[in-house]
BAVEXFI-265178 format. One record per residue (C-alpha): residue in three letters; z negated, y negated, x negated. Coordinates in steps of 0.1 Angstrom, whole numbers. Last residue first. Layout:
BEGIN
<pt firo="ALA" up="Z" north="Y" east="X"/>
...
***
This chain:
BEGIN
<pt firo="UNK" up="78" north="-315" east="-124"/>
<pt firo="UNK" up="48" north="-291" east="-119"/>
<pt firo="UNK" up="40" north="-298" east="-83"/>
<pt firo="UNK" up="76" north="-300" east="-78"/>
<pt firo="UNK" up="85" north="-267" east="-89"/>
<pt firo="UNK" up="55" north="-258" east="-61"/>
<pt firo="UNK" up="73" north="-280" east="-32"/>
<pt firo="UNK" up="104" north="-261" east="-37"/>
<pt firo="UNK" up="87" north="-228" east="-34"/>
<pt firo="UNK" up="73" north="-235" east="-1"/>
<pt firo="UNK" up="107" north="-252" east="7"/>
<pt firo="UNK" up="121" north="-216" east="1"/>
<pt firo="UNK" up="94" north="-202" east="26"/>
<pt firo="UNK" up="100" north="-227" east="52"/>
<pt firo="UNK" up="138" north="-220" east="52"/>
<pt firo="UNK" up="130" north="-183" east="58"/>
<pt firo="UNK" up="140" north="-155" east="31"/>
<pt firo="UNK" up="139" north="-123" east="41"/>
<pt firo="UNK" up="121" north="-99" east="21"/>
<pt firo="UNK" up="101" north="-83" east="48"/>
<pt firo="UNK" up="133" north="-76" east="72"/>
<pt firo="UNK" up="146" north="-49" east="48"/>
<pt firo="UNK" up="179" north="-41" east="68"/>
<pt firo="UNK" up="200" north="-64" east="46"/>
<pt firo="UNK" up="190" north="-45" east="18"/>
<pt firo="UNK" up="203" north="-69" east="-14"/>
<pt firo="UNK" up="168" north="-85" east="-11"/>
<pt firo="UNK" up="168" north="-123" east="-5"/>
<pt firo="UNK" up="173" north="-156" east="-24"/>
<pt firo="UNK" up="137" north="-167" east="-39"/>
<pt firo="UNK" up="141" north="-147" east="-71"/>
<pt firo="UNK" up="176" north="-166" east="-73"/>
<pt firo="UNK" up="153" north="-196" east="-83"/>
<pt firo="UNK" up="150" north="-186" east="-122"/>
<pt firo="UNK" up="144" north="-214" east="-144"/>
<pt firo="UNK" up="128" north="-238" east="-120"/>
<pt firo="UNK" up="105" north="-208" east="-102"/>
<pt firo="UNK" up="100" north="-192" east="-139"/>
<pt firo="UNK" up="79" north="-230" east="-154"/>
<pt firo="UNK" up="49" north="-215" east="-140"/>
<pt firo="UNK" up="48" north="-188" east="-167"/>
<pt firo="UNK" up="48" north="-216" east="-195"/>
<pt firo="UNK" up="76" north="-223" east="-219"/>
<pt firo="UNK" up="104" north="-205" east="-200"/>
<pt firo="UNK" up="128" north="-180" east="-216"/>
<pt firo="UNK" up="158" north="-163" east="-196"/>
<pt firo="UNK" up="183" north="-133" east="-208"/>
<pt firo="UNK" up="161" north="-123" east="-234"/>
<pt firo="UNK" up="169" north="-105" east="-268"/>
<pt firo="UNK" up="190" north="-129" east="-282"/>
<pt firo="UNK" up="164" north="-155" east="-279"/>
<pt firo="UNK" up="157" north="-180" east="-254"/>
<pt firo="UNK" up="147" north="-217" east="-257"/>
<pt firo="UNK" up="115" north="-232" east="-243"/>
<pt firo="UNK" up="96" north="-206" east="-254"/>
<pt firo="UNK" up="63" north="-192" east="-242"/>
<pt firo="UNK" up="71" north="-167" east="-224"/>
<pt firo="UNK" up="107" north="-146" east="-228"/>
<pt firo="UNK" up="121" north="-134" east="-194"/>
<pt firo="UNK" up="137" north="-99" east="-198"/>
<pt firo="UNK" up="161" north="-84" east="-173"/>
<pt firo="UNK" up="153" north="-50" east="-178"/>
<pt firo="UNK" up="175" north="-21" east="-190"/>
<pt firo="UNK" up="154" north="4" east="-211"/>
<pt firo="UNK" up="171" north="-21" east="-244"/>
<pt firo="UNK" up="168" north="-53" east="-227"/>
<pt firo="UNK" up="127" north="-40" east="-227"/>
<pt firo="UNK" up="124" north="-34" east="-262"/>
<pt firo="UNK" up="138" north="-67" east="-272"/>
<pt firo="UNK" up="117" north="-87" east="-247"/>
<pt firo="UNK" up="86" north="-68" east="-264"/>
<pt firo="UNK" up="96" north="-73" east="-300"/>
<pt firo="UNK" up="100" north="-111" east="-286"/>
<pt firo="UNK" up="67" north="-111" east="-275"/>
<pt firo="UNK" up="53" north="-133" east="-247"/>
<pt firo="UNK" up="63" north="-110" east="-220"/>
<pt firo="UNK" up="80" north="-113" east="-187"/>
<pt firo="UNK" up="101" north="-83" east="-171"/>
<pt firo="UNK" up="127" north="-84" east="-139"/>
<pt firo="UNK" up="138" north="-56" east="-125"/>
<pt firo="UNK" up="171" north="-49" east="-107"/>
<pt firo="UNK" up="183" north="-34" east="-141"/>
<pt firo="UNK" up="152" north="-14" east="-141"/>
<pt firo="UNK" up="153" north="3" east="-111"/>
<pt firo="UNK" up="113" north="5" east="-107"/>
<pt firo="UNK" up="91" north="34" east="-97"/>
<pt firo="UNK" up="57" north="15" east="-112"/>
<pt firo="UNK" up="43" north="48" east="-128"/>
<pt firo="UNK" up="84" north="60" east="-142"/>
<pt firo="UNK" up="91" north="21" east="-153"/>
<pt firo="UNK" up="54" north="27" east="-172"/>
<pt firo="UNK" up="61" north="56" east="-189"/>
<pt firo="UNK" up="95" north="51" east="-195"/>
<pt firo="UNK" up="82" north="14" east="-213"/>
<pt firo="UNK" up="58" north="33" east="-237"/>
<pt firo="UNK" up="77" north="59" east="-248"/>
<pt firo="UNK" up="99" north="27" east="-258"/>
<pt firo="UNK" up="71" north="21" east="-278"/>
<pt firo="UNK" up="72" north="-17" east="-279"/>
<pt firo="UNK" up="45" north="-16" east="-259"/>
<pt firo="UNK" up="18" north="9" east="-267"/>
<pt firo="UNK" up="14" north="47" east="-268"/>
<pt firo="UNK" up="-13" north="60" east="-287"/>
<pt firo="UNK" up="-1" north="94" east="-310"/>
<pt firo="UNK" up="-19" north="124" east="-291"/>
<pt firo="UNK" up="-33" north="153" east="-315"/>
<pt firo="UNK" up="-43" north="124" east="-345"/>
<pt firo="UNK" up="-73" north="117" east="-335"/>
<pt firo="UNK" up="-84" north="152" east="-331"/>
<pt firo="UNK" up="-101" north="162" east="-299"/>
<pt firo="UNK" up="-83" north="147" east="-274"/>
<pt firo="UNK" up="-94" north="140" east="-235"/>
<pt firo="UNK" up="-97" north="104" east="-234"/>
<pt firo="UNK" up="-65" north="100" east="-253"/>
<pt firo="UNK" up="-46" north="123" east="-223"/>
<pt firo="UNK" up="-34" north="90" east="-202"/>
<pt firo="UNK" up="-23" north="69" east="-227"/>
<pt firo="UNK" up="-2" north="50" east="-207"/>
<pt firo="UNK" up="-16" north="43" east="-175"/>
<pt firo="UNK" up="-51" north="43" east="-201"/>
<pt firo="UNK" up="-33" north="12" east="-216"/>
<pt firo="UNK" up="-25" north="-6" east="-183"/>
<pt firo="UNK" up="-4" north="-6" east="-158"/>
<pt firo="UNK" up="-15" north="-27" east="-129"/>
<pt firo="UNK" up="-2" north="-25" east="-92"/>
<pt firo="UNK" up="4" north="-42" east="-62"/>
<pt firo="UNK" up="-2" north="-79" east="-77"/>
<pt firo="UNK" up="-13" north="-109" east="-60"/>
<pt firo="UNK" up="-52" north="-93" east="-54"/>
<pt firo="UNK" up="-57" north="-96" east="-91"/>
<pt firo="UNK" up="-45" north="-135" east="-87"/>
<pt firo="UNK" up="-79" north="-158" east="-96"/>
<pt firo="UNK" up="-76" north="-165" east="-130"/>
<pt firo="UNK" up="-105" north="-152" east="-136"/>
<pt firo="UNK" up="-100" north="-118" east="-117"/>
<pt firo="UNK" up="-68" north="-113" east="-135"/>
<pt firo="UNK" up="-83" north="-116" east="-167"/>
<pt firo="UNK" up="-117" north="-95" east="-156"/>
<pt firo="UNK" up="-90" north="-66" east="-145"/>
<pt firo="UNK" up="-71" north="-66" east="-174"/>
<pt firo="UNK" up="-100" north="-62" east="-197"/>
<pt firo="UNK" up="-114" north="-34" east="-176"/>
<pt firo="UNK" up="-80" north="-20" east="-176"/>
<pt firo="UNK" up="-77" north="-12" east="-214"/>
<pt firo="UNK" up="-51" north="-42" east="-232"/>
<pt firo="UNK" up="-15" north="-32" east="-235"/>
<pt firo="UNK" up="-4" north="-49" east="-206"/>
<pt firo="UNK" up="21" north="-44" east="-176"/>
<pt firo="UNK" up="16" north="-59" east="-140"/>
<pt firo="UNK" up="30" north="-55" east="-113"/>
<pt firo="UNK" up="44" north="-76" east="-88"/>
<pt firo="UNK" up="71" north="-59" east="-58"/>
<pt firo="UNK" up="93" north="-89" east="-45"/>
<pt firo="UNK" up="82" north="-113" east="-22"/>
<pt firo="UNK" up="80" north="-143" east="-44"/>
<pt firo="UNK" up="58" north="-174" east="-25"/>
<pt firo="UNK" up="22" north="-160" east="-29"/>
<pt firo="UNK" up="33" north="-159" east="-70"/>
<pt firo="UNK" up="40" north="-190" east="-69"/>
<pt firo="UNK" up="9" north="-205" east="-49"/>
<pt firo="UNK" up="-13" north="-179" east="-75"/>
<pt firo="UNK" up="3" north="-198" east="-102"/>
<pt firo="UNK" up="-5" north="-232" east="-91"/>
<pt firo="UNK" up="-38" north="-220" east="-81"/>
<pt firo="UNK" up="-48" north="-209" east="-120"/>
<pt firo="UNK" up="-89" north="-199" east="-125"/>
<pt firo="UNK" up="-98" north="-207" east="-158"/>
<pt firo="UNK" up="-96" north="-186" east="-189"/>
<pt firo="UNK" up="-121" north="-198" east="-210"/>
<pt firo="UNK" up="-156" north="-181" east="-191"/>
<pt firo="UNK" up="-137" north="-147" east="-207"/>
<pt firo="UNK" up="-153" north="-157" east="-238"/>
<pt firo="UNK" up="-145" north="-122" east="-251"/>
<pt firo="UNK" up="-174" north="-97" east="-264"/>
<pt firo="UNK" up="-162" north="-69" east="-244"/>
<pt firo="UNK" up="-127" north="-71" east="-257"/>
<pt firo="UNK" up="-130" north="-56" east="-294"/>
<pt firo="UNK" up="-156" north="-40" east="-290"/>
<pt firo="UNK" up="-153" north="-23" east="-255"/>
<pt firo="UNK" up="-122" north="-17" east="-260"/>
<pt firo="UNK" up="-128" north="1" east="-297"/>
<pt firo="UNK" up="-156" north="23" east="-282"/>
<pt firo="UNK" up="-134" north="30" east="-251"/>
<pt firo="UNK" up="-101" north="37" east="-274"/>
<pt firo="UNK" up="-122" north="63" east="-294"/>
<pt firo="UNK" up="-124" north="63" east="-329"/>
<pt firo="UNK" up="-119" north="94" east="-356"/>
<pt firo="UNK" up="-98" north="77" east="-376"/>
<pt firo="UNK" up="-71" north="99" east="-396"/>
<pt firo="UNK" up="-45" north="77" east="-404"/>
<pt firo="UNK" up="-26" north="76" east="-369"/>
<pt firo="UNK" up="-60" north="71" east="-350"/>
<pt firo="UNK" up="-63" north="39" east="-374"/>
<pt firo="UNK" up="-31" north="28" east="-369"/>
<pt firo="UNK" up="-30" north="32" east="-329"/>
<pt firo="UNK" up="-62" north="12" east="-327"/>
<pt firo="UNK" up="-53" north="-16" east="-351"/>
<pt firo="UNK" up="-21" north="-21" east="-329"/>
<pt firo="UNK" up="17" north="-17" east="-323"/>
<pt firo="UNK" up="20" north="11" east="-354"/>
<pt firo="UNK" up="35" north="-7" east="-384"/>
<pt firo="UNK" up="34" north="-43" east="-376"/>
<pt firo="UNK" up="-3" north="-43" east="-356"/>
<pt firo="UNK" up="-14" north="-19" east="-390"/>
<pt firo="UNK" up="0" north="-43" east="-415"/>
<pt firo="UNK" up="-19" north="-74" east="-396"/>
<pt firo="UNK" up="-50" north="-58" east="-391"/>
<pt firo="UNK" up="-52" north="-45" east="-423"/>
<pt firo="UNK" up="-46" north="-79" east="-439"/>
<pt firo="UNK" up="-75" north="-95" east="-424"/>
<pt firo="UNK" up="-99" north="-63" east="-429"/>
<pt firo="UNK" up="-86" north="-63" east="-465"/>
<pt firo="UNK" up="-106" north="-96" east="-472"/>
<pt firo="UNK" up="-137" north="-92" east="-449"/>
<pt firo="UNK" up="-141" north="-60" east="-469"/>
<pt firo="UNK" up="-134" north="-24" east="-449"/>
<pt firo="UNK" up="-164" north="-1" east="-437"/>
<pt firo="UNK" up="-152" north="12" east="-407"/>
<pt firo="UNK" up="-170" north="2" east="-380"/>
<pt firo="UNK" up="-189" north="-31" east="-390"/>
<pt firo="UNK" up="-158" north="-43" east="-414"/>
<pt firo="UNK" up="-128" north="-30" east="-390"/>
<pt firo="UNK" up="-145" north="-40" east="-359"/>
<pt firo="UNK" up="-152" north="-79" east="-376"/>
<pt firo="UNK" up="-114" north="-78" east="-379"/>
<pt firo="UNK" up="-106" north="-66" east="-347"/>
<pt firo="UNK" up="-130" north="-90" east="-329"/>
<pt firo="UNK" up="-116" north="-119" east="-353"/>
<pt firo="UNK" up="-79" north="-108" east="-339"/>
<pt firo="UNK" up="-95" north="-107" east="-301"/>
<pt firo="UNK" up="-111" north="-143" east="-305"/>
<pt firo="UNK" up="-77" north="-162" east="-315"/>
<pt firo="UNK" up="-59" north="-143" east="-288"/>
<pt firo="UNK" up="-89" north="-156" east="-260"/>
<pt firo="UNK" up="-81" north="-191" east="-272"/>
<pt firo="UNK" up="-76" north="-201" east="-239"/>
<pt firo="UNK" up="-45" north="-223" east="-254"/>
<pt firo="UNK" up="-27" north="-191" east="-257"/>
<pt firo="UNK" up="-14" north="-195" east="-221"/>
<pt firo="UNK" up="-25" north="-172" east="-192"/>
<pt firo="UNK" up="3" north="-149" east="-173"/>
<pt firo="UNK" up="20" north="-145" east="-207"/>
<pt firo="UNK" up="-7" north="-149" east="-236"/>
<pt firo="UNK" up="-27" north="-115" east="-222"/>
<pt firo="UNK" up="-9" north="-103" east="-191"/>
<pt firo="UNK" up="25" north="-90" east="-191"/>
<pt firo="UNK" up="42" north="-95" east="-162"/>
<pt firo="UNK" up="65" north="-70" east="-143"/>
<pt firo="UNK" up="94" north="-82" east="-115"/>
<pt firo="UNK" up="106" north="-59" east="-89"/>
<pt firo="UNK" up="135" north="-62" east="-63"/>
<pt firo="UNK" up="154" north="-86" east="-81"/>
<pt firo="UNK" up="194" north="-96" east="-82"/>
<pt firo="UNK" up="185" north="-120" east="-53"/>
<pt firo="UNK" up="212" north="-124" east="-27"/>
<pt firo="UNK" up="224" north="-156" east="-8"/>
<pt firo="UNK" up="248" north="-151" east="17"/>
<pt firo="UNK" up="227" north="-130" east="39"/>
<pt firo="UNK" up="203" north="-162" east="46"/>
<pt firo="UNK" up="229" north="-175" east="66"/>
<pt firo="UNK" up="258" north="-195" east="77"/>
<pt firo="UNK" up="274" north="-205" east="107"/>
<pt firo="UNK" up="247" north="-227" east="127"/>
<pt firo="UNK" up="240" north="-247" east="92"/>
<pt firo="UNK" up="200" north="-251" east="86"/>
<pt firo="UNK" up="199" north="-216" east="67"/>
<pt firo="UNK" up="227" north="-230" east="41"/>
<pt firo="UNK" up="208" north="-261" east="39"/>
<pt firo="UNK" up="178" north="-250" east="31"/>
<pt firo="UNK" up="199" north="-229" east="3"/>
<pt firo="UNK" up="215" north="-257" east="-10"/>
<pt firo="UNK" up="184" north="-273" east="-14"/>
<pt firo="UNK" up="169" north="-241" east="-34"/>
<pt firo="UNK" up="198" north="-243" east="-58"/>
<pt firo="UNK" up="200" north="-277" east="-64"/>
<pt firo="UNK" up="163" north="-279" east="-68"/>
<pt firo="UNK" up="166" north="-250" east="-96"/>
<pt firo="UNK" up="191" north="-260" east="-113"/>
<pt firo="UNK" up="173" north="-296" east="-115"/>
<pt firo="UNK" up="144" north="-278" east="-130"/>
<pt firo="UNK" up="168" north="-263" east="-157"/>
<pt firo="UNK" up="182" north="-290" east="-168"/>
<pt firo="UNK" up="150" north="-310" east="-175"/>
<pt firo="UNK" up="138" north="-345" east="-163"/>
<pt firo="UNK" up="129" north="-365" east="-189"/>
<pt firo="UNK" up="127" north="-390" east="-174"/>
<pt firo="UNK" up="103" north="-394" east="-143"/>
<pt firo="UNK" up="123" north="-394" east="-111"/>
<pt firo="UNK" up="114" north="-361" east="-101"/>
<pt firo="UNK" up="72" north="-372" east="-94"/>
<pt firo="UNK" up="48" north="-349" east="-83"/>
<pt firo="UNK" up="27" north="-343" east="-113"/>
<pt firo="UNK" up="20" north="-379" east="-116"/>
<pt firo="UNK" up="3" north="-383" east="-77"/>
<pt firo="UNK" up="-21" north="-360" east="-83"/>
<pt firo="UNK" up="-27" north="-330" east="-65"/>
<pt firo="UNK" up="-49" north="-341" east="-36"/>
<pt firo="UNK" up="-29" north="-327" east="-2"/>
<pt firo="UNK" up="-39" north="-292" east="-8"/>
<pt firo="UNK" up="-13" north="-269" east="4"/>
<pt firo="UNK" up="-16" north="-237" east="22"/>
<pt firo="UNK" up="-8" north="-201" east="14"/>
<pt firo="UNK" up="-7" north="-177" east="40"/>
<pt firo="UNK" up="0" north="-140" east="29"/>
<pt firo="UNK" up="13" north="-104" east="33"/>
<pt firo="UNK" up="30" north="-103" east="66"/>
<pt firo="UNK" up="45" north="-139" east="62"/>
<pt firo="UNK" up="33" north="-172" east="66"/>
<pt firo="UNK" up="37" north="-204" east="43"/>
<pt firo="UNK" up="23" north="-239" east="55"/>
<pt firo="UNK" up="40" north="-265" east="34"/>
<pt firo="UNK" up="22" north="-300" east="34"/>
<pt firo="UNK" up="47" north="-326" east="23"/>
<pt firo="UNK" up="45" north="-357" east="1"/>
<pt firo="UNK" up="12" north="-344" east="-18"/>
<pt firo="UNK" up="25" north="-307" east="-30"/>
<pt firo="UNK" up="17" north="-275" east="-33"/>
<pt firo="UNK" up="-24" north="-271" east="-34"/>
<pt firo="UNK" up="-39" north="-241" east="-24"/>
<pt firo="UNK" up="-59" north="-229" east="8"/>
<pt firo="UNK" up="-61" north="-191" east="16"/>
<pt firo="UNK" up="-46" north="-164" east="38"/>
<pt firo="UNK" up="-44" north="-133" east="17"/>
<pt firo="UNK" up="-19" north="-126" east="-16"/>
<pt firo="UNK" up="-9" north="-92" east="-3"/>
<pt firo="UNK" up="-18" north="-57" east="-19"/>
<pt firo="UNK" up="10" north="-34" east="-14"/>
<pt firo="UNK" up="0" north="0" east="0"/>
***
């Protein structure tokens, strides 16, 4: 059962109140978001946001007109996957800064390395085998992914990542499938999501025991490698546990190694945290926020015409208009 966004009050935009109702969610705007943020008229004012106006005006239009549709619009999504840690929340929490220091300090308390080699360990073994973890079962380490976890991510200052109601108004406003797709162990990616106020925005979370599912059970750290994005194990595992077509799937991530391993299963790859795109992805926004300008056929509608759940309404695309303008 797909978990809906549920009928709360968030802010969209000042010069129009948008009231958005479907069967999964209402989402209503909050009439005080500041008067700066609203503005189109401010130079610069970027390409790609004006693509996205166009578009979604067009569209009102086309649904206003007594002779065309919603069918003539089609979105080439019926999925999209986030990544969590530095995608769905920026760097700027800090939390990435605090997880490498964790990892070090883990690798001096734990296993007995200098504060010198510790540094460069955790590098060569992130470049070599995807993470500390992985490397250090791969060499011989008899640790446990719930003892590392709950080091290296139980210590977090989660209080920094802050609760995000322009994203959960996007998110409220796409009605394709959500899920999300992270390295980190599920109780991280649950208190992330819970901070930031969207866990009940997404249908489904794979996480590192999704992929990894016989770790808990070996007895010789070496008997099951750990799986980890880029693996492209990794990414058949999950497509396979989220049941996703993936070239009508769209995947966000803030790694380029990522991106590159997801063209290659197929996805359509966004790339976070860039404000211009690599070879590997086919979109790149700086901030997650920033997809509804850079990508607007997410709000067209589902290629099956008989799917009456992902139909577009012309309040529903002005929803989404008034968010891009929020963060103009």
């Amino acid at each position: 059962m797909r978990l809906s966004c549920g009928p709360r009050v968030y802010s969209a935009s000042k010069f129009e109140t948008v009231t958005q109702r479907s069967s999964h969610q209402q989402c209503l705007s909050n009439p005080h978001a500041p008067r700066h943020l609203l503005s189109i008229n401010s130079p610069p004012f970027p390409v790609f946001k004006a693509r996205f106006l166009l578009f979604i005006s067009h569209t009102i239009l086309l649904l206003s007109s007594p002779t065309m549709g919603i069918n003539s619009i089609v979105s080439p999504f019926d999925a999209i996957i986030f990544d969590l840690d530095d995608t769905l929340y920026p760097s700027t929490t800090g939390i990435d800064r605090c997880v490498k220091r964790n990892i070090e300090l883990f690798l001096i308390e734990k296993c007995g390395f200098s504060e010198s080699k510790a540094a460069h360990l955790r590098v060569e073994l992130f470049k070599t085998y995807g993470s500390t973890l992985a490397g250090l079962r791969a060499l011989g380490y008899e640790i446990t992914a719930e003892e590392y976890h709950s080091f290296v991510h139980g210590r977090l200052p989660y209080d920094s990542i802050k609760p995000d109601v322009q994203l959960r108004n996007l998110l409220c406003t796409i009605k394709q499938r959500k899920i999300v797709f992270t390295n980190s162990d599920r109780i991280h990616a649950m208190r992330a999501l819970d901070r930031l106020g969207i866990r009940d925005c997404f249908e489904q979370v794979i996480c590192f025991e999704t992929i990894n599912p016989n770790l808990p059970n070996s007895t010789r750290p070496d008997e099951f490698p750990v799986l980890l994005k880029p693996s492209l194990d990794a990414f058949r595992i999950a497509l396979h546990a989220a049941n996703v077509d993936p070239r009508r799937t769209l995947f966000l991530d803030d790694s380029v190694r990522n991106i590159a391993a997801g063209r290659e299963m197929g996805l359509q790859t966004v790339l976070v945290g860039k404000t211009v795109k690599s070879k590997e992805a086919n979109y790149a926004v700086e901030f997650v926020n920033n997809v509804a300008q850079a990508i607007p056929e997410i709000w067209a509608k589902k290629m099956d015409d008989e799917d009456e759940t992902m139909t577009r309404t012309k309040s529903e695309l002005e929803s989404a208009l008034a968010i891009a303008l929020v963060g103009a």
